[in-house]
VOFIVO-273564 format. One record per residue (C-alpha): x, y, z; residue number from 1. Coordinates in steps of 0.02 Angstrom, whole numbers. Example, Ala and Ser with C-alpha at 12.3 -4.5 7.8 and 13.67 -1.06 7.14 Angstrom:
residues 2
PT        u        v        w   num
PT      615     -225      390     1
PT      684      -53      357     2
This chain:
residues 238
PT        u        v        w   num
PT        0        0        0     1
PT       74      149      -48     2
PT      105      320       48     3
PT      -43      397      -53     4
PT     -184      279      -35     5
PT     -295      346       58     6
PT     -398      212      191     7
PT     -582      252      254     8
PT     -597      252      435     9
PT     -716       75      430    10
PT     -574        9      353    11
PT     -467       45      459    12
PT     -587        5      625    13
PT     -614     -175      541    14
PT     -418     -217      518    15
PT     -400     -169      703    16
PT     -527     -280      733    17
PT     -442     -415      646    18
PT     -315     -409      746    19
PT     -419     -484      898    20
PT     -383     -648      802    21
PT     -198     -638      775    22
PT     -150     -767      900    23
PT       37     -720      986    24
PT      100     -868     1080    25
PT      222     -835     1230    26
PT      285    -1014     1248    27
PT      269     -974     1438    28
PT      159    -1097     1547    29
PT      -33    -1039     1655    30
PT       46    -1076     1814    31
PT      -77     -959     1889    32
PT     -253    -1045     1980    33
PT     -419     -983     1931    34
PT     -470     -854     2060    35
PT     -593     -925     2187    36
PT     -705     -806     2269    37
PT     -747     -780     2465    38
PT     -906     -761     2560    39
PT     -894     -687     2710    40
PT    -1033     -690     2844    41
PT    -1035     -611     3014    42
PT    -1107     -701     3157    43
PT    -1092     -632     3342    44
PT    -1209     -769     3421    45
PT    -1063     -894     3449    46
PT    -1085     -884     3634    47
PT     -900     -872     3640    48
PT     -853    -1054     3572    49
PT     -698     -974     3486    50
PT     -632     -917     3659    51
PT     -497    -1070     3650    52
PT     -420     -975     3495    53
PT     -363     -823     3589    54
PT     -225     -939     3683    55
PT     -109     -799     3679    56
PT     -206     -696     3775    57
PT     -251     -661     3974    58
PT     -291     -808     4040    59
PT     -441     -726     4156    60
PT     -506     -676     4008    61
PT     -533     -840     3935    62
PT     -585     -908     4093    63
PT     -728     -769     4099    64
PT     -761     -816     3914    65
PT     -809    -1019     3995    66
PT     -903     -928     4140    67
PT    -1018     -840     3987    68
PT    -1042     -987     3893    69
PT    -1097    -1090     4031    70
PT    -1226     -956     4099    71
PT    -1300     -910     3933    72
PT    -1337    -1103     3918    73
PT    -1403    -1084     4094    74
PT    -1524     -940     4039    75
PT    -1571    -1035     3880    76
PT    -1637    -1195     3985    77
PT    -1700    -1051     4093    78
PT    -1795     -971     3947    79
PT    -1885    -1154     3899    80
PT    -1930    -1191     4074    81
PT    -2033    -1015     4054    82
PT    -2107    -1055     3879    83
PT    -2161    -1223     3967    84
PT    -2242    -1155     4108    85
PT    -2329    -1009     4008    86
PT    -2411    -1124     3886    87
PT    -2442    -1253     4001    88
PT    -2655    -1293     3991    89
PT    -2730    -1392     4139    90
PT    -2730    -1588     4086    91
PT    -2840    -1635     4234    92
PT    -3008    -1562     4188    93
PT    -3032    -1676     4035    94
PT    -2997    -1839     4166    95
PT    -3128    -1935     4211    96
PT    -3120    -1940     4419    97
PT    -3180    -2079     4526    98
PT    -3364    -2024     4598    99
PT    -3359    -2157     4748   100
PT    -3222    -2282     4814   101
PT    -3355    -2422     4764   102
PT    -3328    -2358     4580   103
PT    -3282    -2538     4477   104
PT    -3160    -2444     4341   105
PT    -3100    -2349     4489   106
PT    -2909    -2421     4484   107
PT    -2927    -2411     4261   108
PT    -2956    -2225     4300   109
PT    -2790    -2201     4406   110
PT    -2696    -2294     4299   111
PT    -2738    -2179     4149   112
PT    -2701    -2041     4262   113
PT    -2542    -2089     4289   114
PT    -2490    -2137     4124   115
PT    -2560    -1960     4047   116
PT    -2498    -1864     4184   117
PT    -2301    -1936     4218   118
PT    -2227    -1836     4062   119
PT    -2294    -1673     4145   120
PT    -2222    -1699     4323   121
PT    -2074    -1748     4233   122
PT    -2074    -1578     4168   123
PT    -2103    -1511     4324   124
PT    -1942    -1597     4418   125
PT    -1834    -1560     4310   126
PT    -1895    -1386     4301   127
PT    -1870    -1399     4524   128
PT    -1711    -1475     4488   129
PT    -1642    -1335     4377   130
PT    -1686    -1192     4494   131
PT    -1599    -1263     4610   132
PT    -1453    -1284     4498   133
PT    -1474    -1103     4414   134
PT    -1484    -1024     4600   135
PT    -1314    -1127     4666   136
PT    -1217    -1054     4505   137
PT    -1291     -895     4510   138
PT    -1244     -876     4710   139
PT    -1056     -957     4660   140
PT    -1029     -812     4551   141
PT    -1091     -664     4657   142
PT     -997     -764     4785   143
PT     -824     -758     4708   144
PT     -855     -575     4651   145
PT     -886     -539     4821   146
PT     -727     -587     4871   147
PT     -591     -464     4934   148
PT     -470     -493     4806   149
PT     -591     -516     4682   150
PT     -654     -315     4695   151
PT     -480     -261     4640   152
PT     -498     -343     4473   153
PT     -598     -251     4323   154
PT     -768     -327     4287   155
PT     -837     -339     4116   156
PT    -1019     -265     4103   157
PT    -1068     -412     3985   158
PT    -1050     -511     4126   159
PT    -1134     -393     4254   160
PT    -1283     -384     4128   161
PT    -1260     -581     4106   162
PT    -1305     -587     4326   163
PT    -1430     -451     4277   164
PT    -1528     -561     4152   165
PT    -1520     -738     4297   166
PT    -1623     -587     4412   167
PT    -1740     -594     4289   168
PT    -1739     -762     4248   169
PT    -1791     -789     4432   170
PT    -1923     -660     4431   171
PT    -2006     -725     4278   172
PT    -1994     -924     4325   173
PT    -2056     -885     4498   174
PT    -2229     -768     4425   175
PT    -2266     -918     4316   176
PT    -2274    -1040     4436   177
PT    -2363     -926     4563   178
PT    -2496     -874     4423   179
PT    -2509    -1055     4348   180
PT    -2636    -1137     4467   181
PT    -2677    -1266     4322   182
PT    -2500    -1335     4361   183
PT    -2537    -1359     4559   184
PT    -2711    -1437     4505   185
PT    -2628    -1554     4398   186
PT    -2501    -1608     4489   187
PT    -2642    -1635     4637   188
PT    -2706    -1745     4516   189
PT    -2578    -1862     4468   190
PT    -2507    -1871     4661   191
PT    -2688    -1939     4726   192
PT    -2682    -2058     4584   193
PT    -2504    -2117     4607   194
PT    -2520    -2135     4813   195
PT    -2679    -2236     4774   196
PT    -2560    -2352     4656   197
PT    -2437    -2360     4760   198
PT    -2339    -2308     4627   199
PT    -2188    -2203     4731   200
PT    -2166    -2329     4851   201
PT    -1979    -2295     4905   202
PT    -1947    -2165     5011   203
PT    -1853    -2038     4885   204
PT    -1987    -2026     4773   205
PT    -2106    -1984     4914   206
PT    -1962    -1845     4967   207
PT    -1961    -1796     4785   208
PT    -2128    -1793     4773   209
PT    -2156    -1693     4950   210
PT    -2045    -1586     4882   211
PT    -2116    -1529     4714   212
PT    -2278    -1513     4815   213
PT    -2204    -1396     4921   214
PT    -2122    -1291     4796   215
PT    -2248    -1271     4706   216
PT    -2363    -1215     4820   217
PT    -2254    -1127     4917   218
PT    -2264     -948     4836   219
PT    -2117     -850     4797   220
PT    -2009     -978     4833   221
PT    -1861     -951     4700   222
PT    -1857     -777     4744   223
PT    -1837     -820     4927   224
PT    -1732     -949     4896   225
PT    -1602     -841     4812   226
PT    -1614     -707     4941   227
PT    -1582     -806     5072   228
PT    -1442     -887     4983   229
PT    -1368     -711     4953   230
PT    -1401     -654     5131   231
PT    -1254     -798     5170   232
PT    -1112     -719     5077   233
PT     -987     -626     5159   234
PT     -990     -450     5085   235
PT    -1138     -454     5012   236
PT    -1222     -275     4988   237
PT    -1410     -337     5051   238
């Protein structure tokens, strides 16, 4: 092509365009990986279970890490003993009850009783047997901050709000089971039935059962309980 030719600008646009095509080998291997791409998600409601990665650290504050854990896991059985108590419906209405001790399905009617009722008072102990559990490890940890050398230290206020939240806890459990009289009827119910069977014969199920009478008739009873637990610390504020 000589000096003097003269080339129109699509020509020229479509030979640059050809040149996409020109392949230019560089003898040189892809040693490079396909990029891969990364999703990353936040999530703060770990209840610390990565506190055993932060080994470099203070060792108080992964201690005081444990100590969260285990109370949050504390204030989530807390939290389902509540749910069960605020939905619970009296069961003993829609059971049949013996109208005279000459009744001839008079025993058939217990033992229907019993069988209906059991999973409920199950319920029940274990929900006696965790307050009592909740208010020992709650009083453990007001106990150690209560000690002397324990006031020097700094105290996080996650963990002051953590104590904060078992007050409540103890508040709310113990207004449900004053305000749930369907729960004292039912148990009621299943005790006659199970004294007339015979059914807790040895002597630690009639403790066990004396006591989960008595605690849940007694009212206030987890508040008091945990007040006069705290009233036995040594330098306690009450």
């Amino acid at each position: 092509m000589s000096v003097s030719e003269k080339v129109s600008l699509s020509d020229a646009l479509s030979n640059v365009d050809v040149l996409d095509e020109l392949t230019l080998p560089d003898e040189q291997p892809c040693i490079e990986a396909a990029p891969c791409s990364i999703l990353y998600q936040a999530n703060f409601d770990t209840n610390f279970e990565d506190r055993n990665g932060f080994v470099t650290g203070i060792a108080k504050y992964i201690e005081e890490a444990t100590v969260h854990a285990n109370l949050n896991e504390l204030l989530e059985e807390g939290n389902a003993h509540a749910v069960m108590l605020y939905t619970w419906r009296c069961c003993s209405r829609a059971i049949p009850q013996p109208r005279s001790n000459e009744q001839p399905d008079r025993v058939h009617i217990y033992e229907r009783t019993v069988q209906v009722l059991a999973p409920e008072v199950d319920k029940l102990l274990q929900f006696m047997y965790f307050q009592r559990k909740a208010i020992e490890r709650f009083c453990g940890e007001v106990r150690r901050l209560c000690h002397a050398e324990k006031r020097r230290d700094f105290v996080s206020e996650a963990y002051l709000l953590t104590l904060g939240k078992f007050v409540n806890m103890f508040a709310v459990l113990d207004e449900l089971k004053n305000m749930k009289s369907s729960v004292k009827n039912d148990y009621s119910t299943y005790r006659r039935a199970a004294q007339f069977l015979k059914v807790m014969s040895d002597s630690q199920s009639l403790q066990e059962s004396q006591n989960l009478s008595m605690f849940l008739a007694t009212q206030n009873k987890i508040r008091d309980t945990v007040k006069d637990a705290l009233e036995k610390i040594n330098g306690n504020s009450l």
